[in-house]
One Martini backbone bead per residue (centre of mass of N, CA, C, O) as a GRO file, in nm:
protein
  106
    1UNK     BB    1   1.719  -1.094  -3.212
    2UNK     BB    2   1.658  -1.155  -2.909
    3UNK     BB    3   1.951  -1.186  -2.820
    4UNK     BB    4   1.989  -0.872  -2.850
    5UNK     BB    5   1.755  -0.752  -2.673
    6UNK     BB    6   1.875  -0.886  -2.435
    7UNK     BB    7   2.121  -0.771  -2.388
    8UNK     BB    8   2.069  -0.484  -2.395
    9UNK     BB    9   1.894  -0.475  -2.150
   10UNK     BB   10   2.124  -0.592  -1.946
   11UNK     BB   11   2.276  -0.329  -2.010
   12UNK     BB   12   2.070  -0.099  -1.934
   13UNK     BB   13   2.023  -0.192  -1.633
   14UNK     BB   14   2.304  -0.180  -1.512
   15UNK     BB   15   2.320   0.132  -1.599
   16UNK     BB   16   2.115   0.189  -1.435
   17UNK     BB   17   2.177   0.095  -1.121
   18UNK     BB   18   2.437   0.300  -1.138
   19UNK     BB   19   2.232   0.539  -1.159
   20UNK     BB   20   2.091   0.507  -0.892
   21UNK     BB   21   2.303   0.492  -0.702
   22UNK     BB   22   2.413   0.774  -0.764
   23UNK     BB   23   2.115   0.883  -0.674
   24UNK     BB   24   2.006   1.135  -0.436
   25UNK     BB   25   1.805   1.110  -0.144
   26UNK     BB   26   1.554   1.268   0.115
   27UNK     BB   27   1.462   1.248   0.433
   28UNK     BB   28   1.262   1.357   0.678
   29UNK     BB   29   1.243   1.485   1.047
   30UNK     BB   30   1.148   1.677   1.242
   31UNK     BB   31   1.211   1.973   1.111
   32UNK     BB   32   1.519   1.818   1.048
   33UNK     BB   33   1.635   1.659   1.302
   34UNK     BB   34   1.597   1.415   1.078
   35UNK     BB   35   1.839   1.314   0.813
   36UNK     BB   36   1.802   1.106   0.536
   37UNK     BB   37   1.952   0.899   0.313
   38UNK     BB   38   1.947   0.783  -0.066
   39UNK     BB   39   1.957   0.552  -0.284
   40UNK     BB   40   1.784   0.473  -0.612
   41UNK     BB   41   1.888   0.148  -0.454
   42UNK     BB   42   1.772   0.142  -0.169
   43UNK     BB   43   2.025   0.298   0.017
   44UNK     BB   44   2.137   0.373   0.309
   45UNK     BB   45   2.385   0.648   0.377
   46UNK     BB   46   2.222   0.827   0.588
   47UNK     BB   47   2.240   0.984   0.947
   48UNK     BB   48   2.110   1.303   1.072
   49UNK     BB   49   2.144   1.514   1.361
   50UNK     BB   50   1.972   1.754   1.542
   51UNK     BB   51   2.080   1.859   1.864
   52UNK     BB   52   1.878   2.127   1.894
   53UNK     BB   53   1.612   1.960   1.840
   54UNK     BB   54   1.653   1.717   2.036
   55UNK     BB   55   1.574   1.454   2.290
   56UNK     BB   56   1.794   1.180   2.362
   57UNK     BB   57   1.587   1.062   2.629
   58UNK     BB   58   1.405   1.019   2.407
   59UNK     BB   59   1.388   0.716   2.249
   60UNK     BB   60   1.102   0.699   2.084
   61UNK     BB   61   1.121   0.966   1.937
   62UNK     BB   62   1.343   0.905   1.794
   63UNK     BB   63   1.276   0.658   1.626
   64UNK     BB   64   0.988   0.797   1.518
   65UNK     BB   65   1.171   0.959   1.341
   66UNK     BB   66   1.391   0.756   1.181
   67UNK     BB   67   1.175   0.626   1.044
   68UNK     BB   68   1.003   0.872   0.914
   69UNK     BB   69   1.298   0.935   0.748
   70UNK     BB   70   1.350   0.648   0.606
   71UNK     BB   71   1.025   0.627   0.497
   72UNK     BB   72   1.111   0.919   0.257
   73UNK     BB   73   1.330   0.798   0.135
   74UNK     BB   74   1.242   0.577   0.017
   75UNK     BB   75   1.000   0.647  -0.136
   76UNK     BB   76   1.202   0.913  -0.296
   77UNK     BB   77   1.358   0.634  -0.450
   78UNK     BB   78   1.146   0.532  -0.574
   79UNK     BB   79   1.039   0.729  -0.765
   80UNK     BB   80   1.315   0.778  -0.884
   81UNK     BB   81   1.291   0.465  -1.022
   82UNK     BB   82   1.054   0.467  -1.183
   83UNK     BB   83   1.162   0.698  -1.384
   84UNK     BB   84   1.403   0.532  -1.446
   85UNK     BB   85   1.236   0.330  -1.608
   86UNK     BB   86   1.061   0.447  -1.746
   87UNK     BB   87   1.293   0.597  -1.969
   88UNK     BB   88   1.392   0.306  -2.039
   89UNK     BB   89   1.122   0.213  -2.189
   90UNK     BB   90   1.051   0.454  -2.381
   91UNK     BB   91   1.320   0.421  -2.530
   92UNK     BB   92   1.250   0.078  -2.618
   93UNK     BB   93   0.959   0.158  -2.763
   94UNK     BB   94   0.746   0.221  -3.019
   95UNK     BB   95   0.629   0.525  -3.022
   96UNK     BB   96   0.398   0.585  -2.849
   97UNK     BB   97   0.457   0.352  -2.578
   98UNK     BB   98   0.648   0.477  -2.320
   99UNK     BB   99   0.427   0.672  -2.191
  100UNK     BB  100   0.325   0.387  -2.016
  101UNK     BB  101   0.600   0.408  -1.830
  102UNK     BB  102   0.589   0.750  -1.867
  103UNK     BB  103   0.367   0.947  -1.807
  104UNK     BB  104   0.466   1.277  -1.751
  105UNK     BB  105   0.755   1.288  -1.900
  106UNK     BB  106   1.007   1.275  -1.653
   0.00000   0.00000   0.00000
């Protein structure tokens, strides 16, 4: 029985994983002067900068441009693994028990 239930939950898991891979979410910062990508399993895809918004000689304000798109990203990375573990256990549950991992039914 647990053998079945623990099986199940690992192929579920995999699952999860490369679903989470495959969704992508971005970070802004400077009104988009910095636009950073990244994917629901928490791994940084791209970064991309608007030449006409940046002064590239102020290597500080560069820096913390990247840094808080990086951390706006990752943010709602989480937020969006959350959500999709959330449905995962949601639907693994029996009766609303599944509602305590996804408040929100989102």
């Amino acid at each position: 029985m647990f053998g079945d239930l623990l099986g199940n939950l690992e192929a579920q898991q995999a699952q999860l994983k490369e679903k989470l891979g495959a969704l992508s979410v971005r970070g802004t910062a400077g009104d988009e002067a910095v636009v950073v990508e990244a994917n629901g399993a928490l791994e940084l895809k791209s970064i991309q900068f608007d030449t006409k918004k940046l002064d590239f000689s102020d290597l500080e304000q560069l820096e913390d441009l990247v840094l808080a798109a990086a951390n706006n990203a990752l943010d709602a990375a989480r937020q969006l693994a959350a959500q999709e573990t959330g449905k995962l256990m949601e639907g693994m549950l029996p009766g609303g028990l599944g509602s305590l991992f996804n408040p929100g039914g989102q």
